[in-house]
Backbone as CSV, one residue per row, in Angstrom:
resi,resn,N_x,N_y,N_z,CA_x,CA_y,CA_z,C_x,C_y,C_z
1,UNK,8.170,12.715,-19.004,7.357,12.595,-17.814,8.237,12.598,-16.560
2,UNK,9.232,11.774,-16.502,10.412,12.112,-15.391,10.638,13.208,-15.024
3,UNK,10.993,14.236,-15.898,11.328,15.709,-15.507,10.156,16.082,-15.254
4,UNK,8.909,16.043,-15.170,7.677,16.523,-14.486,7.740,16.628,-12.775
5,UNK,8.256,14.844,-13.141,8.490,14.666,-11.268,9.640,14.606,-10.724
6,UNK,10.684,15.128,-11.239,11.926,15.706,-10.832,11.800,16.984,-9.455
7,UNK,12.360,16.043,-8.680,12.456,16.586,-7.125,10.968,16.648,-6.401
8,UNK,10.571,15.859,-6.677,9.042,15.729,-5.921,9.022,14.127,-5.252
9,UNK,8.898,14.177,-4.617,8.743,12.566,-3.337,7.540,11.885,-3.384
10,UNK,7.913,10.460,-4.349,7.226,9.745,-4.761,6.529,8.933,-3.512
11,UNK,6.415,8.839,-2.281,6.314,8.331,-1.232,4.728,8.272,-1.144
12,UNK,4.386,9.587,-1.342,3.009,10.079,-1.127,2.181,9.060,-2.889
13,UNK,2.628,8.884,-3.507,2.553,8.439,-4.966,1.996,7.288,-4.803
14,UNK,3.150,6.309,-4.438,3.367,5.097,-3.630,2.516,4.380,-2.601
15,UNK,2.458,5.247,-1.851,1.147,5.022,-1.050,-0.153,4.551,-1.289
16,UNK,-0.931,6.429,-2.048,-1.924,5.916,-3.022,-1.999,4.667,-3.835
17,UNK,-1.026,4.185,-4.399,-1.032,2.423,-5.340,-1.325,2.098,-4.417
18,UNK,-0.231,1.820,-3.096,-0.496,0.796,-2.240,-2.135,0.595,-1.451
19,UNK,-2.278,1.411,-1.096,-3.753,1.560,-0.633,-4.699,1.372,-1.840
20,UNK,-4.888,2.241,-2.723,-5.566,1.803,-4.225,-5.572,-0.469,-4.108
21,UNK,-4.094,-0.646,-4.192,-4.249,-2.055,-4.686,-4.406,-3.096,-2.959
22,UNK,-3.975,-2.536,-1.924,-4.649,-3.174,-1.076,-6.049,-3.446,-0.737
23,UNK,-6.847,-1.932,-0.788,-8.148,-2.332,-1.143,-8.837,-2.864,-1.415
24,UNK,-8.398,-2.958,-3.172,-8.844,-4.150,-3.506,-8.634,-5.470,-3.523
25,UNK,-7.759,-5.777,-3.572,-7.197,-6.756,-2.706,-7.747,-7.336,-1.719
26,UNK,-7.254,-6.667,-0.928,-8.123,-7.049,0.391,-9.646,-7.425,0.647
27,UNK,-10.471,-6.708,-0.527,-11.940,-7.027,-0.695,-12.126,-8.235,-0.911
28,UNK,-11.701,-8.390,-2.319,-11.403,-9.952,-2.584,-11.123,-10.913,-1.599
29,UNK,-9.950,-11.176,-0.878,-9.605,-11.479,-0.188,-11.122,-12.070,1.140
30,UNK,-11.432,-10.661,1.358,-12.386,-10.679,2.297,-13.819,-11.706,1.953
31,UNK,-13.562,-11.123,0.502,-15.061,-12.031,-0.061,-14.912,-13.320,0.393
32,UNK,-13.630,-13.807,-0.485,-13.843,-15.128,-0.682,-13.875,-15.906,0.986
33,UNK,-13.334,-15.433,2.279,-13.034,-15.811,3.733,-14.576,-15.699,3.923
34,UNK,-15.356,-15.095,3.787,-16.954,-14.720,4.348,-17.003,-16.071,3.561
35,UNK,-17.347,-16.294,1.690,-17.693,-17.067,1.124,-16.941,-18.848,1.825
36,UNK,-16.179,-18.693,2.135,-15.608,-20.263,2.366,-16.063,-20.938,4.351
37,UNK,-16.447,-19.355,4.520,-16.223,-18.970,6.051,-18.024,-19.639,6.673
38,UNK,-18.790,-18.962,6.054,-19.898,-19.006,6.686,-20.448,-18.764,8.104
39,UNK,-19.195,-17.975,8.503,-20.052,-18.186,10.021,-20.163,-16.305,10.431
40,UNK,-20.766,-16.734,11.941,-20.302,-15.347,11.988,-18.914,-14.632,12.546
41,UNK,-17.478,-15.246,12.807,-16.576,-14.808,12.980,-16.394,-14.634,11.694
42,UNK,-16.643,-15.192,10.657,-15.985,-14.798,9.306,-15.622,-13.838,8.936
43,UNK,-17.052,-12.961,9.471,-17.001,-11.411,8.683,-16.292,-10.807,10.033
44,UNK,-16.166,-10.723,10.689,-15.136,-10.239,11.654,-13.760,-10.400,11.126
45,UNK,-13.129,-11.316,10.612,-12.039,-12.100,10.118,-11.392,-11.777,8.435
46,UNK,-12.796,-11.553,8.045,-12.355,-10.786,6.780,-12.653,-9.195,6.877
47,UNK,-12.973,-8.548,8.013,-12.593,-7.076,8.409,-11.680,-6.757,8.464
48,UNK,-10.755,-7.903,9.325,-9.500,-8.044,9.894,-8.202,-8.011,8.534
49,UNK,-8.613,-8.687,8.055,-7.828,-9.275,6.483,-7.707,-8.179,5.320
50,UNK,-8.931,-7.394,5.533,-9.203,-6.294,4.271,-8.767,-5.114,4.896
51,UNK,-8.776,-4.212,6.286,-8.264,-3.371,6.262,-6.396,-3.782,6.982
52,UNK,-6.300,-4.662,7.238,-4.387,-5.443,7.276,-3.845,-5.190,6.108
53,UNK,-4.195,-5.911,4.897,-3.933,-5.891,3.429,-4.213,-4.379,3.019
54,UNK,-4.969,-3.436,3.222,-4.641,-2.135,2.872,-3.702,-1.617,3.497
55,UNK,-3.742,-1.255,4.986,-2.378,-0.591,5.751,-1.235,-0.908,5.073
56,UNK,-1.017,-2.583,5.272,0.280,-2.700,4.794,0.718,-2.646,3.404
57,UNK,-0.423,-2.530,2.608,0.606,-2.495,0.986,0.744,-1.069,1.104
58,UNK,-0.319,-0.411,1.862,-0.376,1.413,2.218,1.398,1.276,2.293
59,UNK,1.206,0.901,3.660,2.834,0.959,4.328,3.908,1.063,3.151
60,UNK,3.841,-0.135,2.367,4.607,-0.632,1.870,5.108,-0.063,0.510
61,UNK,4.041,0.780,-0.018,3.776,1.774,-1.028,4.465,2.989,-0.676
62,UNK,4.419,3.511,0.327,4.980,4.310,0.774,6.934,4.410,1.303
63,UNK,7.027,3.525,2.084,8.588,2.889,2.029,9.265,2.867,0.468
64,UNK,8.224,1.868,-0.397,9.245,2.088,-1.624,9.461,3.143,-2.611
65,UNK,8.351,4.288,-2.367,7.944,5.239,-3.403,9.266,6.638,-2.859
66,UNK,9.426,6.183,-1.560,10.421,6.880,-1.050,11.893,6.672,-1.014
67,UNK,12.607,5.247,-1.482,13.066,4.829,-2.136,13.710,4.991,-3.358
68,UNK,12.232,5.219,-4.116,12.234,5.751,-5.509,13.200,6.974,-5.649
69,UNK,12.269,7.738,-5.346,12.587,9.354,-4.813,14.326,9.644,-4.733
70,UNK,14.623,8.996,-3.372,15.961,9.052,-3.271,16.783,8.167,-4.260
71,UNK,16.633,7.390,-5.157,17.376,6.649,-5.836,17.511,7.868,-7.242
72,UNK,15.981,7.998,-7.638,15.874,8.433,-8.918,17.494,10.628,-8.803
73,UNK,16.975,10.951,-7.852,17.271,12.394,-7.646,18.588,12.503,-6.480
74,UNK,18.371,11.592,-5.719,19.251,11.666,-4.573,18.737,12.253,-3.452
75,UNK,19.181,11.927,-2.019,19.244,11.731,-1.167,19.129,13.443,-0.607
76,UNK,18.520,14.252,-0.185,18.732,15.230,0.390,19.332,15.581,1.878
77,UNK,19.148,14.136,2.456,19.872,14.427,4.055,20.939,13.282,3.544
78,UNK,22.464,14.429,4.773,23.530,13.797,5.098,23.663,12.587,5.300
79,UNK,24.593,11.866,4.556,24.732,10.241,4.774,25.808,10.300,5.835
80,UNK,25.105,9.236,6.742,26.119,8.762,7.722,26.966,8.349,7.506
């Protein structure tokens, strides 16, 4: 399976998880702030919480999948 994704940039890969598991995540997350919350900033607050927790595992999915990439194959731009 490695040699499938030999020279292809896991970044874009990475991402998808991250967003995939922020999502949900973040839903959860959101539920339970409405559920403990009761008011009406709550659901404002768990808007706030559920799409934060996607961007950033997004983000964060992406940083390491690119990572990957260059660790697994190497680095295609000049090292300083």
């Amino acid at each position: 399976m490695l040699e499938q994704l030999r020279g292809r940039n896991l970044a874009h890969v990475g991402c998808t998880l991250g967003l995939t598991v922020g999502l949900v995540v973040g839903l959860i997350a959101a539920v339970i702030i409405v559920q403990l919350g009761q008011t009406d900033a709550a659901a404002n607050w768990a808007t706030f919480i559920w799409l934060g927790t996607a961007f950033a595992l997004g983000a964060l999915g992406f940083v390491l999948g690119g990572r990957v990439s260059r660790r697994l194959w190497g680095s295609d731009a000049p090292s300083e």
